[in-house]
C-alpha positions as CSV (number, residue, x, y, z in Angstrom):
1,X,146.5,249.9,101.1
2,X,146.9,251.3,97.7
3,X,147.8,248.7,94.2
4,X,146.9,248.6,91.0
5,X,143.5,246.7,90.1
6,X,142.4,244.8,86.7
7,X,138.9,245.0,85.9
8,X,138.0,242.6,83.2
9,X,134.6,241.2,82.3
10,X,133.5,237.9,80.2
11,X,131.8,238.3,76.8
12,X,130.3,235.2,74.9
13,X,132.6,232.8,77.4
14,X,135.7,234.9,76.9
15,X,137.3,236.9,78.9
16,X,138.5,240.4,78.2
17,X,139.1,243.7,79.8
18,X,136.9,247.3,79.5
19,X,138.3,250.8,79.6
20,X,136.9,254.0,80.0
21,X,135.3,255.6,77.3
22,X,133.0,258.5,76.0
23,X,129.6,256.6,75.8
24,X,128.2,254.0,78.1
25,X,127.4,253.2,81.6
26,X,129.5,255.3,84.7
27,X,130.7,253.3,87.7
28,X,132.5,254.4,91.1
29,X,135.8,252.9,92.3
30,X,137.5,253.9,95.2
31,X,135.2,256.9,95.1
32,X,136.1,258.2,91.6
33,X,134.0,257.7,88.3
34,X,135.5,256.0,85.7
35,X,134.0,258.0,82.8
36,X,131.4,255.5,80.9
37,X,132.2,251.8,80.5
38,X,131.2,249.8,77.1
39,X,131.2,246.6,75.7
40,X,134.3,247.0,73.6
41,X,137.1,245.2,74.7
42,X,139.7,247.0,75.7
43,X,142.1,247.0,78.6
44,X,142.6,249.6,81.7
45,X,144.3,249.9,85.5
46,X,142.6,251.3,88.4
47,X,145.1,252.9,90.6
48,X,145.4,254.3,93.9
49,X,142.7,252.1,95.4
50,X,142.3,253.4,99.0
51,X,138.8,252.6,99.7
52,X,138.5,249.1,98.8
53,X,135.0,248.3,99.6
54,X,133.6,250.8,97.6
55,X,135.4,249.5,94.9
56,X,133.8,246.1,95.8
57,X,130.7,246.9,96.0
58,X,130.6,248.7,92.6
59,X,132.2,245.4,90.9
60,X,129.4,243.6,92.6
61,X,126.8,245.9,91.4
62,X,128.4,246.8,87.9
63,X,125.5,247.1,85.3
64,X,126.6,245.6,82.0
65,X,125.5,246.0,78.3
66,X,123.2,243.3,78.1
67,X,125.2,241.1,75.5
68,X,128.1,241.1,78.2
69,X,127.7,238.3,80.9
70,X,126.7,239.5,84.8
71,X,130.0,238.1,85.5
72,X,132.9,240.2,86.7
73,X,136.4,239.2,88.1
74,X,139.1,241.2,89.6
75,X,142.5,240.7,91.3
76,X,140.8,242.6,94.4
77,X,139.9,238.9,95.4
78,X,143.2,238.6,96.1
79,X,142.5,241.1,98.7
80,X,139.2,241.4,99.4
81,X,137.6,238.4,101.0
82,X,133.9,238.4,101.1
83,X,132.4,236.6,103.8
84,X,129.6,235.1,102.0
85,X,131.8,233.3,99.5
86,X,133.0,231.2,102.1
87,X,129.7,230.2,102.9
88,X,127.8,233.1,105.2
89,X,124.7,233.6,105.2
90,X,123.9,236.9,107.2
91,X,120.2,235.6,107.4
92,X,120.1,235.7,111.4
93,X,119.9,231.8,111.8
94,X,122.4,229.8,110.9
95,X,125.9,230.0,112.8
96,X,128.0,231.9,109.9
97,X,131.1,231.4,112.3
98,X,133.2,228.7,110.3
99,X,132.8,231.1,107.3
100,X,134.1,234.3,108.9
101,X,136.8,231.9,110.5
102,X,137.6,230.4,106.2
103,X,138.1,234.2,105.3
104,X,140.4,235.2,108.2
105,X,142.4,231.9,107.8
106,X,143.1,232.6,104.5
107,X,143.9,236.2,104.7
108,X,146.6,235.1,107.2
109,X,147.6,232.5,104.1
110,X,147.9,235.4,101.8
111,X,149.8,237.0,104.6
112,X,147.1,239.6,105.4
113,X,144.1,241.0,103.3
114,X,140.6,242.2,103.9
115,X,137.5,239.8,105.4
116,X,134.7,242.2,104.0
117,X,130.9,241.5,105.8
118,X,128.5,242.6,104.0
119,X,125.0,244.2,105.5
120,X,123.2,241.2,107.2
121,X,122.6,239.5,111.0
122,X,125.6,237.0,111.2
123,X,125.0,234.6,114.5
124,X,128.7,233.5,115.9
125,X,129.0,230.9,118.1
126,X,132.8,231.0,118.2
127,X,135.7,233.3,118.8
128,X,136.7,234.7,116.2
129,X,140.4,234.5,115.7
130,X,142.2,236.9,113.7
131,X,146.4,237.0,112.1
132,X,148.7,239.8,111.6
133,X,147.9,242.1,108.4
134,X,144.0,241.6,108.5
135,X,141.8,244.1,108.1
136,X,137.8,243.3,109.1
137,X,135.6,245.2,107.3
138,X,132.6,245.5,108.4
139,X,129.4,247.7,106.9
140,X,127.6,249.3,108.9
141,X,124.5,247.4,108.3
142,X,127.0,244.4,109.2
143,X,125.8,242.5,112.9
144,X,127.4,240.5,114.6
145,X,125.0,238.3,117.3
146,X,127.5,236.1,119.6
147,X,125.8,233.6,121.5
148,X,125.8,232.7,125.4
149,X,128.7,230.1,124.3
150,X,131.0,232.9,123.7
151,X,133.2,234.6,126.3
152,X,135.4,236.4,124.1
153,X,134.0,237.6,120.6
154,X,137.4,238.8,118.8
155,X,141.1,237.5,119.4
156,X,144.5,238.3,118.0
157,X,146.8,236.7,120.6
158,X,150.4,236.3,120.1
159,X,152.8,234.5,121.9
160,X,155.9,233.8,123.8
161,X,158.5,231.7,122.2
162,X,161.5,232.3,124.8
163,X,161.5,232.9,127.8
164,X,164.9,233.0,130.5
165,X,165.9,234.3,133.5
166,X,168.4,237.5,133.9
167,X,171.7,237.4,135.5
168,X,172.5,241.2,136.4
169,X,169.7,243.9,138.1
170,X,168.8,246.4,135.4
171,X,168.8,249.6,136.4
172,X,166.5,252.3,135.6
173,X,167.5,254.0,132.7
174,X,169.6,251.9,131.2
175,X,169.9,249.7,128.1
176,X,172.3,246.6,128.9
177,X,170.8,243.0,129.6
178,X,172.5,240.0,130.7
179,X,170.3,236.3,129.8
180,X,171.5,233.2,131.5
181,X,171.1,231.6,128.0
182,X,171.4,232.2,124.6
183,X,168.1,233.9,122.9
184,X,168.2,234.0,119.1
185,X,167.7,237.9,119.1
186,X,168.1,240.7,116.5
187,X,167.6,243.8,115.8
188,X,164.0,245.2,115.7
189,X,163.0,242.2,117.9
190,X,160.1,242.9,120.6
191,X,161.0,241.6,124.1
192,X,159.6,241.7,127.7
193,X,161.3,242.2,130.9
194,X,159.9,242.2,134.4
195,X,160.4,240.6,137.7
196,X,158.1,239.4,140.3
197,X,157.4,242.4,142.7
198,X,154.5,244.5,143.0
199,X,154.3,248.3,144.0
200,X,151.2,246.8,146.1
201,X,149.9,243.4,146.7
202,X,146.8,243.9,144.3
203,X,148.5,245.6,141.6
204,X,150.3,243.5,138.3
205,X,153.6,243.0,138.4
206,X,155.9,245.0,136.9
207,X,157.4,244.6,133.4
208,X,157.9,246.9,130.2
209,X,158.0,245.7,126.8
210,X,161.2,246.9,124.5
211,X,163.0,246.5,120.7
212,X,165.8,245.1,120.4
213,X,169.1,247.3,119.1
214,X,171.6,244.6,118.8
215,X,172.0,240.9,120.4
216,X,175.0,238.6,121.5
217,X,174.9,235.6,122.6
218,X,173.7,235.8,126.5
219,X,173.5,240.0,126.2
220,X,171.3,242.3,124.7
221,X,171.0,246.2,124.0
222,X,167.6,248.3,124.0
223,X,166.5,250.5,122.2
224,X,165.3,252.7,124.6
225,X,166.4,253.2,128.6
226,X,164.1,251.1,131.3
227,X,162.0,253.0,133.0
228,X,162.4,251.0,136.3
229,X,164.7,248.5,138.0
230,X,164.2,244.7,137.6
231,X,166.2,243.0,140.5
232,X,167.6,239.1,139.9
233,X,167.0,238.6,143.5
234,X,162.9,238.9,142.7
235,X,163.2,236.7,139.5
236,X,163.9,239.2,136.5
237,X,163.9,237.5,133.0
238,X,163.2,238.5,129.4
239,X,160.4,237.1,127.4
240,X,160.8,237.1,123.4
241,X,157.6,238.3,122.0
242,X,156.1,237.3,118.6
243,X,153.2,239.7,118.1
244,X,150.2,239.8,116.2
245,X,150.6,242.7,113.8
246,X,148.9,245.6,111.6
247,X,144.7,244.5,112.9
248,X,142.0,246.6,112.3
249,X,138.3,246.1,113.1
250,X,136.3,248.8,111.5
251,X,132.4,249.0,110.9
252,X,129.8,247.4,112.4
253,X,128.2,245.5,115.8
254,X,129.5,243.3,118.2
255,X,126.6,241.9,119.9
256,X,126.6,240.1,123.1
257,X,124.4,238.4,125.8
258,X,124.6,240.5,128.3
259,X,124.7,237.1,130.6
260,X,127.3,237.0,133.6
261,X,130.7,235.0,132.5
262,X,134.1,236.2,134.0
263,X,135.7,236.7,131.0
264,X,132.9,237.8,128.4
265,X,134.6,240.1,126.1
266,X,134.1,241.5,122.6
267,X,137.6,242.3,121.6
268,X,140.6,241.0,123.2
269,X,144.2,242.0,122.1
270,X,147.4,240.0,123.5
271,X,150.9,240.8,122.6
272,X,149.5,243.1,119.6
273,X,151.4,245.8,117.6
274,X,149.9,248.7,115.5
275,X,146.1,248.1,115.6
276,X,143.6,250.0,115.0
277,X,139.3,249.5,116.0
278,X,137.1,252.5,114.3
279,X,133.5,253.2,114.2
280,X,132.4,249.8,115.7
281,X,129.4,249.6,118.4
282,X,129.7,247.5,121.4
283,X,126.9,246.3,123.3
284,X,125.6,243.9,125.5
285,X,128.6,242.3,126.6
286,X,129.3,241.2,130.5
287,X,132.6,242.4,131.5
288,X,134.3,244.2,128.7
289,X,134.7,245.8,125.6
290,X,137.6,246.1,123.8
291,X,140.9,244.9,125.8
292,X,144.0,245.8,124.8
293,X,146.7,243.8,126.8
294,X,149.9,243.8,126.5
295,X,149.6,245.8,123.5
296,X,151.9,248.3,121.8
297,X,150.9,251.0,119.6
298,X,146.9,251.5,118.8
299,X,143.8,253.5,118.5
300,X,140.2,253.2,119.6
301,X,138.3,255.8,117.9
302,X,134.8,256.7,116.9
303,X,133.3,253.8,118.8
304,X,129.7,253.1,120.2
305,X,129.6,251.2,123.9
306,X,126.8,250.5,125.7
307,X,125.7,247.7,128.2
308,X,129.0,246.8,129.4
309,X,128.7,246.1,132.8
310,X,128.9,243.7,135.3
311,X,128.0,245.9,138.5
312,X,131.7,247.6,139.4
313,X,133.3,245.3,136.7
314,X,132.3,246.1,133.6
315,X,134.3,248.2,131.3
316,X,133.6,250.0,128.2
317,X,137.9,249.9,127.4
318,X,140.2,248.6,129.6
319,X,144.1,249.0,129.1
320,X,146.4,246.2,131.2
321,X,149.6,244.6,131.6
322,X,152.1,246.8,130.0
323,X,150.6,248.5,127.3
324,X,151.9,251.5,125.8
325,X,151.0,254.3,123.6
326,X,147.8,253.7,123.1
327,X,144.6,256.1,122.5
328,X,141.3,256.1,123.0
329,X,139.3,259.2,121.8
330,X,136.3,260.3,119.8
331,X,134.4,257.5,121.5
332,X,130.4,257.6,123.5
333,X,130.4,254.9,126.8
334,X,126.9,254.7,127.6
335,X,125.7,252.4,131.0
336,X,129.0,250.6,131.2
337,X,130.3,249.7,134.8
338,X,133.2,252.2,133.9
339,X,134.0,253.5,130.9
340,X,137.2,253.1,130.8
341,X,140.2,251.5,133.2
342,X,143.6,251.3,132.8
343,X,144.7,247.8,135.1
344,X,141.4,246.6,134.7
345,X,142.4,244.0,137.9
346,X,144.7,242.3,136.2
347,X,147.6,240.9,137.8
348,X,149.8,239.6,135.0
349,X,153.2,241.5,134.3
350,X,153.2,244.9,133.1
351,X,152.9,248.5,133.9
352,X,151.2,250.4,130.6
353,X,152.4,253.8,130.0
354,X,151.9,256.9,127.5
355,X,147.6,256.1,127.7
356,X,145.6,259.1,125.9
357,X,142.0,259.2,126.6
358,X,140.5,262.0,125.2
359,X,137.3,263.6,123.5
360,X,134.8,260.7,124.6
361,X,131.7,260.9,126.1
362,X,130.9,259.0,129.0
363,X,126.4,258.6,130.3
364,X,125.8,256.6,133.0
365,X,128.6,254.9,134.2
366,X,127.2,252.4,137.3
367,X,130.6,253.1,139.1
368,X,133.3,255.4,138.0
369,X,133.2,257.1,134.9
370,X,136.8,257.1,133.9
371,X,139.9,255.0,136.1
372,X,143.2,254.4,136.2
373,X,142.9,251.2,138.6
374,X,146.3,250.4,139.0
375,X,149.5,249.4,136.9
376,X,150.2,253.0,135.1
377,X,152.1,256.2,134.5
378,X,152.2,258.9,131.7
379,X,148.3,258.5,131.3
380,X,146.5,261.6,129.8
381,X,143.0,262.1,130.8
382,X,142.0,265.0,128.4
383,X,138.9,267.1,127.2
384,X,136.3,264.5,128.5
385,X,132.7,264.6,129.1
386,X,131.3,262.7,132.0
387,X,127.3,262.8,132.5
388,X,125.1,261.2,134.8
389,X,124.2,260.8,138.7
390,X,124.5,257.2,138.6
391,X,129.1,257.3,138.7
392,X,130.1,256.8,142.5
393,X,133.2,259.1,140.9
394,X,133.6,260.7,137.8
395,X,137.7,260.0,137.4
396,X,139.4,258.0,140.1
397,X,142.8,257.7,139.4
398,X,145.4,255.6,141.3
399,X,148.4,256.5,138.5
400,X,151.4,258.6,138.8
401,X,152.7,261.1,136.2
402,X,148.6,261.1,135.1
403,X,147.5,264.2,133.1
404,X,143.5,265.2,133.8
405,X,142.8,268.6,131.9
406,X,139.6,269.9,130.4
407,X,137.3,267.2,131.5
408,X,133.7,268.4,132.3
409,X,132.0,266.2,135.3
410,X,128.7,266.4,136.3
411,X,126.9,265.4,139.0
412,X,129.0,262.4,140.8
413,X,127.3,260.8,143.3
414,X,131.2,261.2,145.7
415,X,134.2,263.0,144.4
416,X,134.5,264.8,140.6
417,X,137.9,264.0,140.4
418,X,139.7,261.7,143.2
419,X,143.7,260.2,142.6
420,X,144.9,258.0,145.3
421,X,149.0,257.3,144.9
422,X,149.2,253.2,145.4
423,X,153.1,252.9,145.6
424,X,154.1,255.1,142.2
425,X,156.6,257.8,142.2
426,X,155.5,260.8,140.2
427,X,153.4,264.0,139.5
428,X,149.7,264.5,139.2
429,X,148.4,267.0,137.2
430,X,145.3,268.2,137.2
431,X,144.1,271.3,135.2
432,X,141.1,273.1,133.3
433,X,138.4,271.1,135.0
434,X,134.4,271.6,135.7
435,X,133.6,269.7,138.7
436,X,129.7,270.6,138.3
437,X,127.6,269.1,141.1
438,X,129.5,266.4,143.2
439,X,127.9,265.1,146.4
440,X,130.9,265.1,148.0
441,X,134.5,266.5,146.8
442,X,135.3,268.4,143.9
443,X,139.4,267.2,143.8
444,X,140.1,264.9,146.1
445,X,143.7,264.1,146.6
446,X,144.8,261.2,148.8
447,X,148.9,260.3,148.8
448,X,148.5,256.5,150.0
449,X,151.8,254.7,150.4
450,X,152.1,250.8,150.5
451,X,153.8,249.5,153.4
452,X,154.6,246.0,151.3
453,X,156.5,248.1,148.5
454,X,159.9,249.0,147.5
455,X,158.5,252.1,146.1
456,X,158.9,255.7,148.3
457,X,155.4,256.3,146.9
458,X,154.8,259.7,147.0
459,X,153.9,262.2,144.5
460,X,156.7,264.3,143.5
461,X,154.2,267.1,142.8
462,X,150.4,268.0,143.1
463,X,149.1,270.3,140.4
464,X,146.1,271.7,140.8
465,X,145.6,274.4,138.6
466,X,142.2,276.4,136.8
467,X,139.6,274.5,138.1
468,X,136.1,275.4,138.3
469,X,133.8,273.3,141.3
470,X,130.7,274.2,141.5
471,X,128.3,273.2,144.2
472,X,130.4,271.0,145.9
473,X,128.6,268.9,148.7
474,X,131.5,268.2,151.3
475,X,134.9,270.2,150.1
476,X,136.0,272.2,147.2
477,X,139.5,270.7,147.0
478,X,140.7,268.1,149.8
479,X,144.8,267.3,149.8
480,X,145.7,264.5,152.5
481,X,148.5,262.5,152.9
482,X,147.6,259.1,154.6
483,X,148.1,255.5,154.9
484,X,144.6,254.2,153.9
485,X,145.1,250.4,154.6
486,X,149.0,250.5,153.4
487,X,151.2,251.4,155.8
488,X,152.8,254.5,157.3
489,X,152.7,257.9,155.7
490,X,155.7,259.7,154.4
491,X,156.0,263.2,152.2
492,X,153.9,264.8,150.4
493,X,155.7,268.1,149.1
494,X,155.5,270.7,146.0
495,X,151.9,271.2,146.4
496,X,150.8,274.1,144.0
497,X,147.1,275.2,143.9
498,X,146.2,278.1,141.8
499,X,143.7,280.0,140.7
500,X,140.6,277.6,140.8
501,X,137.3,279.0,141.2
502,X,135.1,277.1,143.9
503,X,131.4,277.3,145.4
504,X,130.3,274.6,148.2
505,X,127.4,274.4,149.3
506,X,125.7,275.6,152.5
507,X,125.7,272.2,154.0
508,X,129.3,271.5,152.8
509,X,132.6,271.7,154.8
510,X,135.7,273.8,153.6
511,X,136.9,275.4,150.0
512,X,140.4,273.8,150.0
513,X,141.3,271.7,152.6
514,X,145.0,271.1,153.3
515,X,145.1,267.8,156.1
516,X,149.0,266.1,157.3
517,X,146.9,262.8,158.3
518,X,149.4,260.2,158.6
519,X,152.6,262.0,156.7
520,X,153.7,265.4,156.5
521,X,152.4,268.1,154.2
522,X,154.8,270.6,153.3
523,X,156.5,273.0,150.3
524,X,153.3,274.3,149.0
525,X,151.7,277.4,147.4
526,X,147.8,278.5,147.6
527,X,147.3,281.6,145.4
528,X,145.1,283.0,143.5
529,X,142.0,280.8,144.3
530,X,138.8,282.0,144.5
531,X,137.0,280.2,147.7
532,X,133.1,280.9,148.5
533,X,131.9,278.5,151.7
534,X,128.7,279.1,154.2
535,X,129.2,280.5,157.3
536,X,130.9,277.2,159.4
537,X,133.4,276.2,158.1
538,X,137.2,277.3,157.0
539,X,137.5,278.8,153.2
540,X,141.0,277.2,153.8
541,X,141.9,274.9,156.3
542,X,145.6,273.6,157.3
543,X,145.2,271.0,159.4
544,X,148.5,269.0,160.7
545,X,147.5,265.8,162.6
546,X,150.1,265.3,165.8
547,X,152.7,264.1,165.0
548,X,152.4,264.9,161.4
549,X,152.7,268.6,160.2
550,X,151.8,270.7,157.2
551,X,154.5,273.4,157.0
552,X,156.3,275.8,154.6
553,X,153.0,276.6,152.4
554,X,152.9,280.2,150.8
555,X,148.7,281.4,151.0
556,X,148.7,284.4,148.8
557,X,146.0,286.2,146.8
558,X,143.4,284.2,147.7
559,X,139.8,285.7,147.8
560,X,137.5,284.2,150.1
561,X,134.2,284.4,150.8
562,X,132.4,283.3,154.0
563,X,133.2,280.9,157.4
564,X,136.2,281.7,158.7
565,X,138.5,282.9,156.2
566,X,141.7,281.5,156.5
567,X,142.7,279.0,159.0
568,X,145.2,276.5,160.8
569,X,144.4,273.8,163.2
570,X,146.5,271.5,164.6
571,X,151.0,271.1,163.7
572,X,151.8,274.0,161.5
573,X,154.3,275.9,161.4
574,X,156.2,278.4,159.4
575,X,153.3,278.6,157.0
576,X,153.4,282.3,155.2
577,X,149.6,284.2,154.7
578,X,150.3,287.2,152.7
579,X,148.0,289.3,150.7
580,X,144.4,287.7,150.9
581,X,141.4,288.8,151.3
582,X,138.8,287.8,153.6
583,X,135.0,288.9,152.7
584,X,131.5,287.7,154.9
585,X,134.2,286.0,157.4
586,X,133.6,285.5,160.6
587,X,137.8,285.5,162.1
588,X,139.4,286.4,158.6
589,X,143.0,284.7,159.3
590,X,143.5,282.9,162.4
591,X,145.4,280.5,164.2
592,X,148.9,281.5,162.6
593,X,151.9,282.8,164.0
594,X,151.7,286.4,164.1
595,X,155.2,286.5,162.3
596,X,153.7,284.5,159.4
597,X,150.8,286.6,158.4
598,X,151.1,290.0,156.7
599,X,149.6,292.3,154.7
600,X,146.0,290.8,154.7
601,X,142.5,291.8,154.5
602,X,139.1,291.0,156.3
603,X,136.1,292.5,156.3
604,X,132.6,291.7,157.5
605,X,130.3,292.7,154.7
């Protein structure tokens, strides 16, 4: 935020402004000196004021010429609202809650402004509610102690003010809506549309938020293509969405209980646009974090969590019910239940999409490190560090079109990396990993499909590319199609494994594992991998469960060490092993049609 600032000081009951001059007394604003301040009375601007509370604090602690009074004003109080002149006391008694509340309520008078906390131990004993353009400021020697009568410490809720049915199915991909009423609507508007199926019975339902291009009476145009299709035989309608806008939470602690209620939250954002939470620790708090909902366009960056946890229900961050482009980076999780969760178990409307979580640092997660629950697509896993023996699974994702590259996992107590596909059509990608340690599987990659869904859920494609799994307990990489506790099994095609470097261990199982368990596996390539197992088991196994096949894989280039090389078991058929070498293998390549193996190498020593 950047405007001009008078500084003016009273002298003898009058008063009068200062300017700069060659003699007197320096003081910072906004991280500048303004050369020497004396007691004449003159006049001066301050300009390009980023850094407001620097400049507040140097008002508050201006030294003066004696015969000038220790009295200075300035039109930052239009902008900067100190929480102790509304009656806070910081002291680590009294309940300094209907203060902060004064401040925010009237920065959302003056249409937005800055609720600055000074260093001190502030007990809250109500949510705190904050308004669009607000900005709390927190120092960091600023705490924040909410007591056991708070389940959520921070709000910014908007709302619904329309809400109607649709008369005409939208299509994926397309722009044009038809209301059953008239909505006042116009351009730049934010509305929601959803209906009331689910891709599976535990998942929210589905709905994507939009802007508005242009409005008629009972139609509508979008500003950008649906991604899916809501049906007016499963009751699609459009909500009109007043948002919160333009928060930010900076500085500071948020300090819970740590005491077991449902919904115990530090942050909670509903129908939000453009916020922003930076360098602010979380701890203590039962069930989550920081909660984006619903929520378009944010950042959580350069935050502290730790304590959040409720046994497998505590999250650090969790994402829900449609939001979008949101990310998370630059951030240390430390004992939370998971770090981070996109669905969270949240069944309202809303599949959230284009979710960045990158750079953060995750010790001691109680159950999985990072996971996608459910609800989501276009989410980017990226250059994550996940430490600590305690995570059941270091990322478990159940998201299509879902990114994971770079990521370092150590030491899971079951898979490094595991994606299950709950009813979502689309790719998973997963690239430039360290799986160090896992107890069971390095990659594990399960293709469930719901038998109560509309969706063909399948992946479209399995990327699994660069990987380094070392010391795997069970399996290096494990690909399966099945039904889980869904349904029946369908396709699973465009399997591409490359070049991934894999050790298991001597009581393990196989280096890439290839299993039709209740669908077909087929269209595939295995290349390039380099596969080191004891002497038991396959270095690659395709395995096609009757009547279920895995077919029409190309295995070329692959170097493996140990067990028995290269091997099929079970329906396959027309598979292609060309150029790989065996080493330490007990039957090199076996179990293949003669006519589909060429050109290969085996050796015993």
């Amino acid at each position: 935020m950047k405007r001009d600032i008078q500084i003016k000081v009273k002298k003898s009951g009058q008063w009068g402004e200062l300017t700069p001059n060659s003699e007197g007394y320096n003081i910072t604003l906004g991280g500048e000196y303004l050369d020497n301040i004396v007691d004449d009375i003159k006049s001066t601007t301050v300009s390009n004021t980023d850094n407001l509370e620097q400049i507040h604090n140097a008002l508050e602690n201006l030294q003066l010429p004696q015969e000038i009074d220790q009295e200075v004003w300035s039109s930052l109080e239009e902008v900067i609202l100190n929480v102790k002149n509304f009656g806070a006391s910081g002291n680590g008694v009294n309940d300094d809650s209907e203060a902060f509340q004064i401040a925010l309520d009237k920065a959302r008078d003056n249409n937005g402004g800055i609720v600055f906390v000074p260093p001190g131990e502030y007990v809250i004993m109500s949510t705190l509610h904050m308004y669009s353009n607000t900005h709390l400021k927190m120092s960091e020697g600023a705490i924040l102690y909410f007591t056991e009568d708070v389940t959520t410490g921070i709000s910014a809720v908007g709302e619904v003010v329309e809400q109607v049915n649709l008369t005409q199915t939208i299509s994926p991909r397309n722009t044009a809506v038809y209301t059953s009423e008239y909505v006042p609507l116009s351009k730049g508007d934010l509305v929601f549309i959803g209906d009331e199926r689910k891709p599976v019975s535990n998942q929210p339902m589905r709905g994507e938020f939009h802007f508005v291009k242009d409005a008629g009476e009972t139609s509508l145009t979008l500003e950008e293509a649906t991604f899916e299709e809501y049906s007016v035989l499963h009751g699609a309608m459009l909500q009109k969405i007043n948002p919160v806008k333009n928060i930010r939470i900076t500085g500071g602690n948020l300090i819970g209980v740590g005491q077991e209620f449902e919904q115990h939250q530090a942050v909670y954002l509903r129908y939000t646009m453009n916020c922003v939470i930076e360098s602010v620790s979380v701890k203590d708090w039962y069930y989550r974090g920081i909660r984006p909902s619903g929520s378009l366009n944010g950042y959580i960056r350069h935050c502290h969590f730790e304590d959040i946890h409720s046994d497998s229900l505590g999250y650090g961050t969790v994402i829900e019910s449609g939001t979008i482009n949101w990310d998370i980076s630059n951030n240390t999780y430390v004992r939370c239940g998971k770090a981070f969760d996109v669905g969270g178990h949240s069944y309202e409307y809303g599949t959230s999409r284009f979710i960045w979580f990158r750079h953060n640092h995750v010790y001691g997660s109680f159950r999985n490190a990072i996971s996608t629950h459910e609800g989501g697509e276009y989410i980017y896993i990226l250059y994550n560090d996940c430490f600590s023996r305690r995570h059941n699974v270091g990322i478990w994702l159940r998201t299509a079109n879902t990114f994971v590259i770079g990521n370092n996992i150590f030491n899971a107590q079951q898979d490094s990396i595991r994606t299950e596909n709950r009813g979502m059509l689309g790719k998973m990608v997963i690239e430039d990993n360290k799986c160090h340690t896992p107890s069971r599987v390095g990659i594990n990659v399960s293709n469930f499909v719901a038998s109560n869904s509309y969706y063909t859920g399948v992946y479209t494609s399995v990327s699994i590319k660069r990987n380094i799994i070392e010391n795997a307990g069970q399996r290096g990489i494990y690909v399966k199609n099945e039904h889980g506790n869904y349904g029946p099994g369908s396709l699973l095609s465009n399997v591409m494994i490359h070049d991934n470097d894999i050790r298991v261990l001597n009581s393990g199982f196989e280096g890439i594992y290839i299993r039709g368990m209740s669908g077909h596996v087929r269209d595939g390539i295995i290349k390039g991998n380099h596969v080191r197992v004891n002497d038991t088991y396959s270095a690659i196994l395709l395995r096609g469960d009757a009547p279920y096949d895995v077919s029409r894989f190309l295995v070329e280039g692959n170097y493996t060490s140990g067990g028995y090389g290269i091997r099929g078991v079970g329906n396959k058929s027309d598979n292609f092993i060309i150029g790989n070498f065996a080493r330490y293998s007990i039957t090199g390549i076996s179990n293949f049609d003669s006519v589909d193996v060429g050109n290969n190498r085996s050796i015993q020593n």
